[in-house]
ZADO-343489 format. One record per residue (C-alpha): x, y, z; residue in one letter. Coordinates in Angstrom, 3 decimals, padded with zeros to 6 digits, always signed. Example, Ala and Ser with C-alpha at 12.3 -4.5 7.8 and 13.67 -1.06 7.14 Angstrom:
BEGIN
<rec east="+012.300" north="-004.500" up="+007.800" r="A"/>
<rec east="+013.670" north="-001.060" up="+007.140" r="S"/>
***
This chain:
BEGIN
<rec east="+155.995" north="+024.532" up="-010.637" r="X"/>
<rec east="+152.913" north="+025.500" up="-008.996" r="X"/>
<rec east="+149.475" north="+023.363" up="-009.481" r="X"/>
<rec east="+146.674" north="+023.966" up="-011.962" r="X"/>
<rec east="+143.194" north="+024.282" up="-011.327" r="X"/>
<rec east="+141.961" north="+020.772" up="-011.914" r="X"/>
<rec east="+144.803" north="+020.059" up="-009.290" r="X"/>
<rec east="+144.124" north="+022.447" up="-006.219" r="X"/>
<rec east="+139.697" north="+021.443" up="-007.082" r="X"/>
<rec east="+141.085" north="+017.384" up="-006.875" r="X"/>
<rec east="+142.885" north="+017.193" up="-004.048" r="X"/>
<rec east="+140.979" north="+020.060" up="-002.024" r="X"/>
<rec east="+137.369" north="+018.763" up="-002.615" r="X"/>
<rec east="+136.648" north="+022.749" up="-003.804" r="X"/>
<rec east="+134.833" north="+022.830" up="-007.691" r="X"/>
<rec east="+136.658" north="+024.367" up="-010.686" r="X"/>
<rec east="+133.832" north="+026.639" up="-010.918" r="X"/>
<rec east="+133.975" north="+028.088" up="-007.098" r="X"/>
<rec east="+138.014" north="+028.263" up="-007.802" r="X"/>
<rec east="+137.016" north="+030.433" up="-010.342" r="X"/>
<rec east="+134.459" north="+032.683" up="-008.957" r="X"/>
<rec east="+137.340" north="+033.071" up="-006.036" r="X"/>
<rec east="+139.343" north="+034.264" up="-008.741" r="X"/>
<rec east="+137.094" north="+036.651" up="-010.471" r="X"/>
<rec east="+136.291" north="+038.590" up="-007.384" r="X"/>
<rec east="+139.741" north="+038.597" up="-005.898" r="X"/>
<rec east="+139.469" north="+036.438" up="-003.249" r="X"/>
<rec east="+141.669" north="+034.003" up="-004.632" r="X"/>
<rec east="+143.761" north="+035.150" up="-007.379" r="X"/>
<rec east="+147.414" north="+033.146" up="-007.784" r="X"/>
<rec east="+150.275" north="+035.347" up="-009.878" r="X"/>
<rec east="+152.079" north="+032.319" up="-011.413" r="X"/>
<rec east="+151.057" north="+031.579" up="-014.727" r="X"/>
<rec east="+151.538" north="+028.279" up="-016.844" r="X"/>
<rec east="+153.762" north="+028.711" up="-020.366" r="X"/>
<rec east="+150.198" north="+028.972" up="-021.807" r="X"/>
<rec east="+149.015" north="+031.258" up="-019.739" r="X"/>
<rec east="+146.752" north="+029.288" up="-017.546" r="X"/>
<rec east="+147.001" north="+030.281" up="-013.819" r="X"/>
<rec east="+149.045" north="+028.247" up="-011.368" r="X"/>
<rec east="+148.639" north="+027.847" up="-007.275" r="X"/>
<rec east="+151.683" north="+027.750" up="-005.302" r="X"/>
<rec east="+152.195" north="+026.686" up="-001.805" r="X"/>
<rec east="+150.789" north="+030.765" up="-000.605" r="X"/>
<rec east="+147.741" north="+029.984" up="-002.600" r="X"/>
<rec east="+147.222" north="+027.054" up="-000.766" r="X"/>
<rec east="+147.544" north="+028.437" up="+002.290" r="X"/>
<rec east="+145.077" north="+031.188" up="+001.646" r="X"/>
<rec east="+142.296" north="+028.779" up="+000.404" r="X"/>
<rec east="+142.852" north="+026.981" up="+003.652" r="X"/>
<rec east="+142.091" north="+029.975" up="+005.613" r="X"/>
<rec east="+139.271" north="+030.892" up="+002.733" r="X"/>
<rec east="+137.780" north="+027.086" up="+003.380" r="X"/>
<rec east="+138.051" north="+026.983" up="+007.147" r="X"/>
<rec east="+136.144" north="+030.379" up="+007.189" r="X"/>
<rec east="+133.306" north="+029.395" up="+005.029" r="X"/>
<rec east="+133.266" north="+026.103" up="+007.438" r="X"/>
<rec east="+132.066" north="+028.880" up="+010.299" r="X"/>
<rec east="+129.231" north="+030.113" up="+007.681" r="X"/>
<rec east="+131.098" north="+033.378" up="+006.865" r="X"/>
<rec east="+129.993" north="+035.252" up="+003.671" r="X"/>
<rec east="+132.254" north="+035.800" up="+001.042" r="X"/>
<rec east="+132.444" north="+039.479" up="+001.639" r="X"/>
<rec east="+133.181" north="+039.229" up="+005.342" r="X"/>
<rec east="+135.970" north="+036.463" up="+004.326" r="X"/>
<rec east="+137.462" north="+039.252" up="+001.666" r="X"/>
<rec east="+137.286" north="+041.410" up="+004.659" r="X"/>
<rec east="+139.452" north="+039.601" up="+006.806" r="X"/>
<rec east="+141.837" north="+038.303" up="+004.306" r="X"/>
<rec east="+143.013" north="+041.733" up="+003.690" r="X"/>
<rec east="+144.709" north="+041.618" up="+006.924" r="X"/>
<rec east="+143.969" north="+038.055" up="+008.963" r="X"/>
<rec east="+146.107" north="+039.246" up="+012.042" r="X"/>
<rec east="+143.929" north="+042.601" up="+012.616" r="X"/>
<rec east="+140.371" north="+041.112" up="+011.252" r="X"/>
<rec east="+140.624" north="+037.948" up="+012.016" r="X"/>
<rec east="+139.407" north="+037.990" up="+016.298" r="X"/>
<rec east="+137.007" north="+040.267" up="+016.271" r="X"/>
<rec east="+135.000" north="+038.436" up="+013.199" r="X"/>
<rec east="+135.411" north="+035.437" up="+014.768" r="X"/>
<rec east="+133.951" north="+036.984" up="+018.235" r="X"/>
<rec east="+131.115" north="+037.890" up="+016.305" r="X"/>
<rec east="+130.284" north="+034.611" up="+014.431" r="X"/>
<rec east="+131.022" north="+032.779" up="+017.940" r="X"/>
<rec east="+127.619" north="+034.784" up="+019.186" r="X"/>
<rec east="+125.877" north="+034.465" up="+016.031" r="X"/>
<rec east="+126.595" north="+030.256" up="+015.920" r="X"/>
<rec east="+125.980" north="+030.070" up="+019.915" r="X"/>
<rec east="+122.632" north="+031.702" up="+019.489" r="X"/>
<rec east="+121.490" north="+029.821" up="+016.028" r="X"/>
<rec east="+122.725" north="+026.596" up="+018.219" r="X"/>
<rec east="+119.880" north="+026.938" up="+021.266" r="X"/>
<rec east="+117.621" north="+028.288" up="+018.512" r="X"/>
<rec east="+118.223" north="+024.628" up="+016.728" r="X"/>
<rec east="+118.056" north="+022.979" up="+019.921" r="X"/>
<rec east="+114.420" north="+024.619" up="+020.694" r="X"/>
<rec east="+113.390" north="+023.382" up="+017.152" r="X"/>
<rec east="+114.637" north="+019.623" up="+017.673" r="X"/>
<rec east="+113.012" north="+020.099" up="+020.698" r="X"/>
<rec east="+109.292" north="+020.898" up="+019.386" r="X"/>
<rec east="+109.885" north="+018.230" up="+016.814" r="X"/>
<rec east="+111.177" north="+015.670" up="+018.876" r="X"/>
<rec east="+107.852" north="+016.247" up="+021.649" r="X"/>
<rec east="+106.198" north="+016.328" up="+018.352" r="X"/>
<rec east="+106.954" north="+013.239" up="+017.201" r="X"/>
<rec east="+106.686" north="+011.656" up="+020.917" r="X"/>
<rec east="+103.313" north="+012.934" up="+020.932" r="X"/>
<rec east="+102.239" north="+011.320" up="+017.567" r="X"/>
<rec east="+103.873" north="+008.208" up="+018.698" r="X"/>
<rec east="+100.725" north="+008.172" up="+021.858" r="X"/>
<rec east="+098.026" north="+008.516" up="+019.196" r="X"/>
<rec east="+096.842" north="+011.560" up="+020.348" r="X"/>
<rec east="+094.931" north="+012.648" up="+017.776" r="X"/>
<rec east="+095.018" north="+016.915" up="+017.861" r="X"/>
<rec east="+096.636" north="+019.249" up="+015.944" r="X"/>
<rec east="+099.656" north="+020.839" up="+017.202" r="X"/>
<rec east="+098.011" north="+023.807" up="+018.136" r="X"/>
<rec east="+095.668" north="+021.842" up="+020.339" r="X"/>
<rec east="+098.511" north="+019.540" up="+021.710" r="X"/>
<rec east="+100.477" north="+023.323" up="+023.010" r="X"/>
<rec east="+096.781" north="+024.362" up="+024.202" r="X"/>
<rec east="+096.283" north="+021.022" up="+026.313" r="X"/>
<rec east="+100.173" north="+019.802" up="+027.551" r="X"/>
<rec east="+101.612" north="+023.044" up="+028.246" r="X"/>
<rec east="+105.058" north="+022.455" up="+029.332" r="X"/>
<rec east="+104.352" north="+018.823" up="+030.090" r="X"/>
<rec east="+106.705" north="+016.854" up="+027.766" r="X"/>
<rec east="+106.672" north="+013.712" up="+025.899" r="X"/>
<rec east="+110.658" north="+012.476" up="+025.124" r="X"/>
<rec east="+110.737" north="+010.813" up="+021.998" r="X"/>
<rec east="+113.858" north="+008.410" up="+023.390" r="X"/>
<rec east="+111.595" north="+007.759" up="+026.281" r="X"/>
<rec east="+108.416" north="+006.666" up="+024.550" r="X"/>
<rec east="+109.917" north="+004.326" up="+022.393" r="X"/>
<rec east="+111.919" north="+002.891" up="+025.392" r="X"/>
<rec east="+108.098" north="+001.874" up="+026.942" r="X"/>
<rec east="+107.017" north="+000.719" up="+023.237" r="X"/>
<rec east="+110.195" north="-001.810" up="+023.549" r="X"/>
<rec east="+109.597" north="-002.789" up="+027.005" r="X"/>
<rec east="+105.752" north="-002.709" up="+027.196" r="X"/>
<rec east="+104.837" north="-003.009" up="+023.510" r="X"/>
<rec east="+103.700" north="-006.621" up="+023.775" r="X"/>
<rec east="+101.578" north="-005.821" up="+027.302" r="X"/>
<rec east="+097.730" north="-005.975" up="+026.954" r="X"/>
<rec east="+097.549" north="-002.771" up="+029.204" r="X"/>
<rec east="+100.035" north="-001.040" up="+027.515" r="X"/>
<rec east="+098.143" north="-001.677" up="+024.216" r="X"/>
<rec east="+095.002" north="-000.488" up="+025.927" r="X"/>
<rec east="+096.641" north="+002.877" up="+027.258" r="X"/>
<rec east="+097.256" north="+003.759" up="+023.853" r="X"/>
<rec east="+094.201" north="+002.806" up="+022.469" r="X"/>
<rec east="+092.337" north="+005.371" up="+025.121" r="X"/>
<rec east="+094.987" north="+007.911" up="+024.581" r="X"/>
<rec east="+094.036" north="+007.545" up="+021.091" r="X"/>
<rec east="+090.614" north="+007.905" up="+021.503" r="X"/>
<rec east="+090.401" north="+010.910" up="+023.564" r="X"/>
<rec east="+088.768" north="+013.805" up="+022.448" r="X"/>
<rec east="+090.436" north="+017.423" up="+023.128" r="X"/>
<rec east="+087.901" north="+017.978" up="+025.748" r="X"/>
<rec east="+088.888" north="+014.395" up="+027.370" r="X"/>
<rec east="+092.168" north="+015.557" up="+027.633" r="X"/>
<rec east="+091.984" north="+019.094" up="+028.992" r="X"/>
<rec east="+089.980" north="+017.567" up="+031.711" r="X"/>
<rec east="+092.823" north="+014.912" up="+032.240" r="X"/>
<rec east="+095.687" north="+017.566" up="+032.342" r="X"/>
<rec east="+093.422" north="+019.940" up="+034.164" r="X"/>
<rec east="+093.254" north="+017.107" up="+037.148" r="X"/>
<rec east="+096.781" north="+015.932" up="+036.885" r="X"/>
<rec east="+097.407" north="+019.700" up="+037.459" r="X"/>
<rec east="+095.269" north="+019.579" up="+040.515" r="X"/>
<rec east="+096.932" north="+016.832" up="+041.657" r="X"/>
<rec east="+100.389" north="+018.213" up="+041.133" r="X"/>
<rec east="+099.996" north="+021.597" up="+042.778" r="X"/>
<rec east="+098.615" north="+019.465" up="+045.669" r="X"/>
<rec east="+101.668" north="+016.974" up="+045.843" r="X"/>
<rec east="+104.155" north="+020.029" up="+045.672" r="X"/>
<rec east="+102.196" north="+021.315" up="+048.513" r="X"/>
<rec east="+102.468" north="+018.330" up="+050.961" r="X"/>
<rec east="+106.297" north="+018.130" up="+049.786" r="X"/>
<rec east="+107.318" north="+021.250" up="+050.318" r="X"/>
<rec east="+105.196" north="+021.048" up="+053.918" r="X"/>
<rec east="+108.099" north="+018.469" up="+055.341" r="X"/>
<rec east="+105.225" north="+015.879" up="+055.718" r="X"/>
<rec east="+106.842" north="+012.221" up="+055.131" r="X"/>
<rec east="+106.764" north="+010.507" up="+051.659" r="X"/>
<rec east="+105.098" north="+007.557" up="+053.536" r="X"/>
<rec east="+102.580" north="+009.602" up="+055.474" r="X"/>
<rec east="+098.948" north="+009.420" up="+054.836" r="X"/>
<rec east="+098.847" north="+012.715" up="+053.371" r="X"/>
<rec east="+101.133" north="+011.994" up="+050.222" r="X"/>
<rec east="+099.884" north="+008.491" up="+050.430" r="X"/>
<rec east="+096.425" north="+009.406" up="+049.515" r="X"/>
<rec east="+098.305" north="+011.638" up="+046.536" r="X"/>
<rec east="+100.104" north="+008.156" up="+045.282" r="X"/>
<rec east="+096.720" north="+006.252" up="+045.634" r="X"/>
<rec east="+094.777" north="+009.651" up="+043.586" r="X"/>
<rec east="+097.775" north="+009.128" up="+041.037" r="X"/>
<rec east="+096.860" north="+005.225" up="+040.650" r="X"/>
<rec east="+093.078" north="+006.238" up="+040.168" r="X"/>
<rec east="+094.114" north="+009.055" up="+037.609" r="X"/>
<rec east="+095.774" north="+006.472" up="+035.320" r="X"/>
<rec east="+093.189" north="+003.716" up="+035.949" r="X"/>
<rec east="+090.577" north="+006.102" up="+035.245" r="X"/>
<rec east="+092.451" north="+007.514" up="+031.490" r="X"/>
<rec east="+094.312" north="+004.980" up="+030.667" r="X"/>
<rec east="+094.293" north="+001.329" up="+031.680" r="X"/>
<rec east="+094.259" north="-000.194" up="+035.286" r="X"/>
<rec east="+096.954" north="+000.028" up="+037.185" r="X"/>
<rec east="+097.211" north="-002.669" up="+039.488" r="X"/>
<rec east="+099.799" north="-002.049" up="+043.081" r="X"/>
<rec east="+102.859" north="-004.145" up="+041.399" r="X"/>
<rec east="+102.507" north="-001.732" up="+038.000" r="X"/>
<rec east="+102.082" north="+001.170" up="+039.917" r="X"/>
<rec east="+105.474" north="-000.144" up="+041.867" r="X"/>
<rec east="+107.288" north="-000.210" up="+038.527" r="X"/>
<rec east="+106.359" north="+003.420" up="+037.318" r="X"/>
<rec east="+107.630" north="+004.690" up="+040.475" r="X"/>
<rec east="+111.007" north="+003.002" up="+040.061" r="X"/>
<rec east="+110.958" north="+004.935" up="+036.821" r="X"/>
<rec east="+110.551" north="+008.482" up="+038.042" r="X"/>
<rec east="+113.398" north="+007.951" up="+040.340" r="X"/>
<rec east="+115.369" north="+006.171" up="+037.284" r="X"/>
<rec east="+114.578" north="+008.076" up="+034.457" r="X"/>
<rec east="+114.019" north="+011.541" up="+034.290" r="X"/>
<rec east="+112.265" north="+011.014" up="+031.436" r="X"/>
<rec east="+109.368" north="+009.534" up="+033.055" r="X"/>
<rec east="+109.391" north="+011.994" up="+036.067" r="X"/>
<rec east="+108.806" north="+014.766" up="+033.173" r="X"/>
<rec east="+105.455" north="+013.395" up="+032.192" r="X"/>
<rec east="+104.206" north="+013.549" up="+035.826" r="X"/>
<rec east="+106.223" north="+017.049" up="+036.665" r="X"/>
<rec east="+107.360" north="+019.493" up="+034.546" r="X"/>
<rec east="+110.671" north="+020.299" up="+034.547" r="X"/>
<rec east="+110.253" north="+023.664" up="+035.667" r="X"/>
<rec east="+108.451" north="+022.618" up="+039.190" r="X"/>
<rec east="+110.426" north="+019.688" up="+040.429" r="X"/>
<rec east="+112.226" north="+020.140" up="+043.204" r="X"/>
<rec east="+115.053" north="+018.391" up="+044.214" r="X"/>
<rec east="+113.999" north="+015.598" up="+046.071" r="X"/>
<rec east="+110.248" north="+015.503" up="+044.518" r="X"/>
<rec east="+110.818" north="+012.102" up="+042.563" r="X"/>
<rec east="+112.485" north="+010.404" up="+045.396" r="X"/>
<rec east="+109.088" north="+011.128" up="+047.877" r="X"/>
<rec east="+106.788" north="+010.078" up="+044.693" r="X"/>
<rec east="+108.208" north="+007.329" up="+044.718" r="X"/>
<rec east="+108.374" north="+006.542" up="+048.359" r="X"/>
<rec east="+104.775" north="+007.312" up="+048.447" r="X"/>
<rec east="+103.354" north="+005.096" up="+046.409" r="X"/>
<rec east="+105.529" north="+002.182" up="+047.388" r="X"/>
<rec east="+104.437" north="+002.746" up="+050.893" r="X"/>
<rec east="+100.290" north="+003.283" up="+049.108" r="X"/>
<rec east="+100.934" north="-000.074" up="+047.608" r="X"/>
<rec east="+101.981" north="-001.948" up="+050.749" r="X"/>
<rec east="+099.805" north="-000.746" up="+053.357" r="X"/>
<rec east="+096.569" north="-002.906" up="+054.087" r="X"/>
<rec east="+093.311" north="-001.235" up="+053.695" r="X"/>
<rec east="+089.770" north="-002.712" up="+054.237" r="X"/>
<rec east="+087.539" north="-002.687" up="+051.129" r="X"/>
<rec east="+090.418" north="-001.377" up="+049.354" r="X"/>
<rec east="+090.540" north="-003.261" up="+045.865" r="X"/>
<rec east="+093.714" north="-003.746" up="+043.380" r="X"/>
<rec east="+092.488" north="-004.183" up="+039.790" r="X"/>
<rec east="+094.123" north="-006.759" up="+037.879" r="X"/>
***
């Protein structure tokens, strides 16, 4: 009996006009014919415009797909080899691109107001999660000081914030430096690091009170997310967020004279 065009394009979501062009260049060309002479698909057909279908699925070409249909046992592996390295690779490239777009759009969400060029100049490989910023717009969106971060971040020049990153990378180099000593997290030396950290964000961004600069530090130990923005990826350690945060817990609860906490 066999099935007609209109049939096989119904039922396998393929157009009359692609079952067509299949035909004309050989790819898919059934033998049965109707009592008018119209072409019919049996259950071989079928089959074969599975294999066709699944094959175009992987982003094969039509010629590569005629290629291996002329003998699926012998062709079949090594194409499929080949398209497995082409798909991993065009995969990371994809994930690099969401990547830049997501930091992108994390970036625009601060205000910062440079072009992209200037943002890769001035952040370098510090990172801005999209999921992570909009996380602190939902928790801290209503805050006056987290309203008032923005609004500086917003208003910084370029200059302001190469000098900004240019301290906080001061300040890192010198925290990976009295971590990677084996002093304590709640010695004086990376205490005086959590108290330069409080006076960094104070001084950019909004003040930062003891009990706020508590609740950032459960962050980098919570979220990695948050730990990015303070230390790039590619120089934490493991162990680095844990002695942040022990630090400036330990900053905030040690009694200094003359030592004031902005409200």
């Amino acid at each position: 009996m066999g099935y007609s065009v209109g049939q096989v394009a119904a039922f396998t979501g393929v157009t009359v006009r692609t079952l067509h062009h299949y035909d004309r260049t050989g790819l898919l060309t059934p033998d049965d014919r109707s009592p008018a002479g119209y072409r019919r698909y049996d259950d071989g057909d079928l089959a074969r415009l599975q294999q066709i279908l699944f094959y175009r699925e992987l982003g094969f070409p039509l010629e590569e797909i005629a290629e291996i249909m002329k003998d699926p046992q012998a062709n079949a592996v090594h194409h499929l080899r080949a398209r497995h390295r082409a798909l991993t690779e065009q995969i990371a490239r994809l994930r690099r691109l969401v990547e830049v777009a997501e930091r992108a759009m994390a970036v625009e969400r601060t205000g910062v107001r440079l072009s992209p060029e200037e943002r890769f100049e001035v952040f370098g490989e510090v990172g801005f999660d999209l999921t992570y910023v909009s996380d602190a717009e939902a928790r801290y969106g209503d805050s006056e000081r987290y309203r008032q971060a923005m609004s500086r971040a917003a208003a910084h020049t370029k200059e302001d914030w190469r000098e900004l990153m240019a301290e906080a990378a001061d300040w890192r180099q010198r925290l990976l430096a009295v971590f990677d000593s084996g002093a304590a997290a709640d010695g004086p030396a990376a205490m005086e690091l959590a108290e330069e950290h409080r006076g960094h964000i104070s001084r950019w961004f909004t003040s930062c009170p003891y009990p706020m600069h508590r609740r950032l530090a459960d962050d980098y130990v919570t979220d990695p997310r948050a730990f990015a923005l303070v230390v790039p990826a590619t120089e934490q350690r493991p162990g680095l967020a844990a002695f942040l945060h022990t630090a400036i817990h330990a900053n905030a609860a040690r009694e200094r004279p003359g030592r004031a906490d902005p409200s």
